[in-house]
C-alpha positions in Angstrom: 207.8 18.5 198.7 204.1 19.2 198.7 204.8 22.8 200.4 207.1 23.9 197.5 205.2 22.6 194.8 201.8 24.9 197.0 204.2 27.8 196.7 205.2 27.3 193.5 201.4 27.2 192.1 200.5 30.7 194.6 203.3 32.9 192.8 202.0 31.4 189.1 198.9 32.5 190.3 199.8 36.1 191.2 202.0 36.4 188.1 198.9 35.7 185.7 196.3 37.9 187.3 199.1 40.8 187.9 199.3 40.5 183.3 202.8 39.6 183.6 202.3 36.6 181.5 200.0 37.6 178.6 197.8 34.5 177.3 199.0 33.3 173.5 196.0 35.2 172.1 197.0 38.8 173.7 198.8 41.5 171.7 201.8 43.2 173.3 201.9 46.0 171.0 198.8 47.4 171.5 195.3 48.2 170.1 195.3 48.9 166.4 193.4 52.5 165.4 190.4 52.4 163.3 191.1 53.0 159.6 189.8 56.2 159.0 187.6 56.8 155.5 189.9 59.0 153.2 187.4 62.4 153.2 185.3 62.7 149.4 187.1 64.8 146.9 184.9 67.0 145.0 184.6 65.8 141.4 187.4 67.1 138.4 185.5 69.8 136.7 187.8 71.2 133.7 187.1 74.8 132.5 185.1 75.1 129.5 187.6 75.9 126.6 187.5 79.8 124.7 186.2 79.9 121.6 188.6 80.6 119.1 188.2 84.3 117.5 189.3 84.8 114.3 190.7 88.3 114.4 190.3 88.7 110.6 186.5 87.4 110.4 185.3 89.5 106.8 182.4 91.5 107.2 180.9 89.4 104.1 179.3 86.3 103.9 182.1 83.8 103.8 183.2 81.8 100.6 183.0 78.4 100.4 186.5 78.0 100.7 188.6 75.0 100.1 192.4 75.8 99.7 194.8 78.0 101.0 197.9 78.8 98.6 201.0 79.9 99.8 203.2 82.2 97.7 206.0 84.6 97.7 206.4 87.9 96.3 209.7 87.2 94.9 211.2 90.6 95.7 213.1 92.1 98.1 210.4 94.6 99.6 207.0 95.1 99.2 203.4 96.2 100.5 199.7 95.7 100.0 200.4 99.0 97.8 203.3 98.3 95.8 201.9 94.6 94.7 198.0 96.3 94.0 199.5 98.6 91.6 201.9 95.8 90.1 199.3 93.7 89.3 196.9 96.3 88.1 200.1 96.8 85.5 199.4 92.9 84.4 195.8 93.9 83.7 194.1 92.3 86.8 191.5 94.3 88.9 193.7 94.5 91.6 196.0 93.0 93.9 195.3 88.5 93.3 196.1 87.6 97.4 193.5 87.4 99.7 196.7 88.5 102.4 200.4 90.0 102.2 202.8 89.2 105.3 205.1 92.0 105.1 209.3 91.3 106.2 210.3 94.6 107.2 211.2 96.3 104.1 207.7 98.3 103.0 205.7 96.5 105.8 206.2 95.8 109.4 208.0 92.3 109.7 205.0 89.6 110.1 202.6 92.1 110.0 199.5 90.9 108.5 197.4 92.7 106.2 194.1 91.2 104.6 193.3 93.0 100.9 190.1 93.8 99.7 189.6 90.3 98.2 189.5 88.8 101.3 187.1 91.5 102.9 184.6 91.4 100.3 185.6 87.5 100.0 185.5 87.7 96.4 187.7 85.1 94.2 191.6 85.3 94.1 194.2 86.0 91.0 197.2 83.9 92.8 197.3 80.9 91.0 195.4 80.1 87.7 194.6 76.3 86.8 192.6 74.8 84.4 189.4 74.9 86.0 190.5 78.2 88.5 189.7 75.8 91.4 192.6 77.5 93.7 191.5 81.2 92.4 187.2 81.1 92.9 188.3 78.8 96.1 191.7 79.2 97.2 192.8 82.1 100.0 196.2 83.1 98.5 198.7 83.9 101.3 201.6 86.0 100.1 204.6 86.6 102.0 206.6 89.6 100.9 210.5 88.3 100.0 212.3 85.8 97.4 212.6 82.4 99.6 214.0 80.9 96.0 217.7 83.4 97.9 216.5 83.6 101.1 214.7 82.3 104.3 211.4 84.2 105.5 212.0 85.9 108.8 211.3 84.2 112.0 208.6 86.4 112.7 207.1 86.0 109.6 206.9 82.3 110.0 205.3 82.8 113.1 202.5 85.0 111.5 201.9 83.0 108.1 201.4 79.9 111.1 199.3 81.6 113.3 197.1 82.8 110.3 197.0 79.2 108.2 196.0 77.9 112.1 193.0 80.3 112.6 192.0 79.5 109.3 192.0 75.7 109.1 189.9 75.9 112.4 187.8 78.5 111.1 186.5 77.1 107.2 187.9 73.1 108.6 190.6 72.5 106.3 193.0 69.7 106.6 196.6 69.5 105.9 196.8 68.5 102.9 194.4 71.6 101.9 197.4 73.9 102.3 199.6 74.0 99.3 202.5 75.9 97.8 201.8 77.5 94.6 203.9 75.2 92.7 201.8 72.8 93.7 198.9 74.0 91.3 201.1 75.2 88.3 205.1 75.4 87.0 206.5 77.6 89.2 209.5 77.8 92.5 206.4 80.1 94.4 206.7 80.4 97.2 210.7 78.8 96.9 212.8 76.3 97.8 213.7 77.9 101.0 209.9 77.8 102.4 208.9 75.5 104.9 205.7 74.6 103.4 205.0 71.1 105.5 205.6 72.8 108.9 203.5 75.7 107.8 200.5 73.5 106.7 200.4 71.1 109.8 200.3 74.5 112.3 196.6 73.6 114.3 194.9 75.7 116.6 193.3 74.6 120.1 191.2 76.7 122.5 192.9 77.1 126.1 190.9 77.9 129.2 188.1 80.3 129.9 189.0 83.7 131.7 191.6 84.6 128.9 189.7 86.1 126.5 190.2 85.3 122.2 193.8 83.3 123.6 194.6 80.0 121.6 197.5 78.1 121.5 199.0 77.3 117.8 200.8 73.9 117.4 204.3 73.8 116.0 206.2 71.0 115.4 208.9 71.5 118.2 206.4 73.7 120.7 203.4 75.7 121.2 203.2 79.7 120.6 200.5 81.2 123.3 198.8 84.0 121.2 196.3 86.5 122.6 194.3 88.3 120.7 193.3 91.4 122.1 189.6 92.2 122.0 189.8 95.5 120.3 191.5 93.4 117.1 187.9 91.1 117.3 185.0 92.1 114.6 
């Protein structure tokens, strides 16, 4: 009895120094790797933002301005010609809109054309009131059609935006400093057909450097990427 019970103890003994019978304490699996320090990321540097250019910056000292008045011609056609010597007719010195946004007929469609009020930036003849507060500080926009019949043209929505955008940025107007004409006296200018809330929330934001004079104008249902080219910039 004693002899198998000396055996039995001599194979235990060989078993455990052989690592066939790992203690409680031992892992089976293996080593575990050091957990290596995730490598430092440089820190988030964003581009410094373009200055917005105004493409239509007058060569004058700015007026003080306060409004911008949106109208319509009211007519078919029309230029920067055709309404100058209309109003000259009515006894005015001129042509009352600081702009015209032509629709194809007489102008390009959404082509932009400042007048020599907004140049010189002298007072407007676009929309009388008691005390002329929207004339000796109001920019009258005109856009060249009747939208009393009619809608304006998709591209001249997107130029009558893009210009109320640069200009809100440019002399800080708000919102509600963007008005229709029938706003300021008894008249359907600039018509029932005019989007006049879109048009007056349109913003302007500076994107990144490298692209020179580019903004992006906010519309209600996206954003229009406009570049200005440098030989448009004053």
């Amino acid at each position: 009895m004693n002899r198998i019970v000396r055996l039995f103890l001599q194979v235990l003994s060989v078993g455990s120094l052989a690592g066939c019978m790992p203690s409680p304490m031992q892992s089976t699996v293996g080593s575990v790797p050091a957990i290596q320090s995730p490598a430092p990321q440089p820190a988030f540097r964003p581009a410094p933002p373009v200055v917005v250019q105004n493409p239509w910056k007058p060569d004058a000292v700015a007026r003080k301005w306060r409004h911008i008045v949106l109208h319509h011609t009211a007519s078919s056609a029309g230029s920067v010609e055709s309404v100058h010597e209309a109003h000259i007719g009515r006894g005015w010195d001129g042509i009352g809109y600081h702009f015209l946004i032509g629709n194809g007929k007489g102008m390009g469609d959404g082509e932009i054309q400042p007048t020599f009020r907004w140049r010189e930036q002298i007072h407007g003849a676009h929309a009388k009131s008691p005390n002329n507060e929207y004339n000796e500080y109001g920019i009258g926009i005109c856009l060249v059609g009747n939208f009393e019949e009619a809608d304006p043209s998709d591209a001249q929505l997107a130029s009558v935006k893009r210009l109320v955008s640069v200009l809100k940025h440019e002399y800080q107007l708000t919102d509600s400093q963007v008005i229709g004409h029938r706003e300021v006296k008894a008249t359907a200018c600039p018509g029932k057909n005019f989007p006049i809330g879109e048009i007056s929330r349109s913003s302007v934001f500076p994107v990144l450097a490298g692209q020179f004079g580019t903004y992006v104008t906010e519309q209600p249902s996206a954003f229009q990427v406009v570049k200005v080219e440098r030989s448009n910039l004053r």
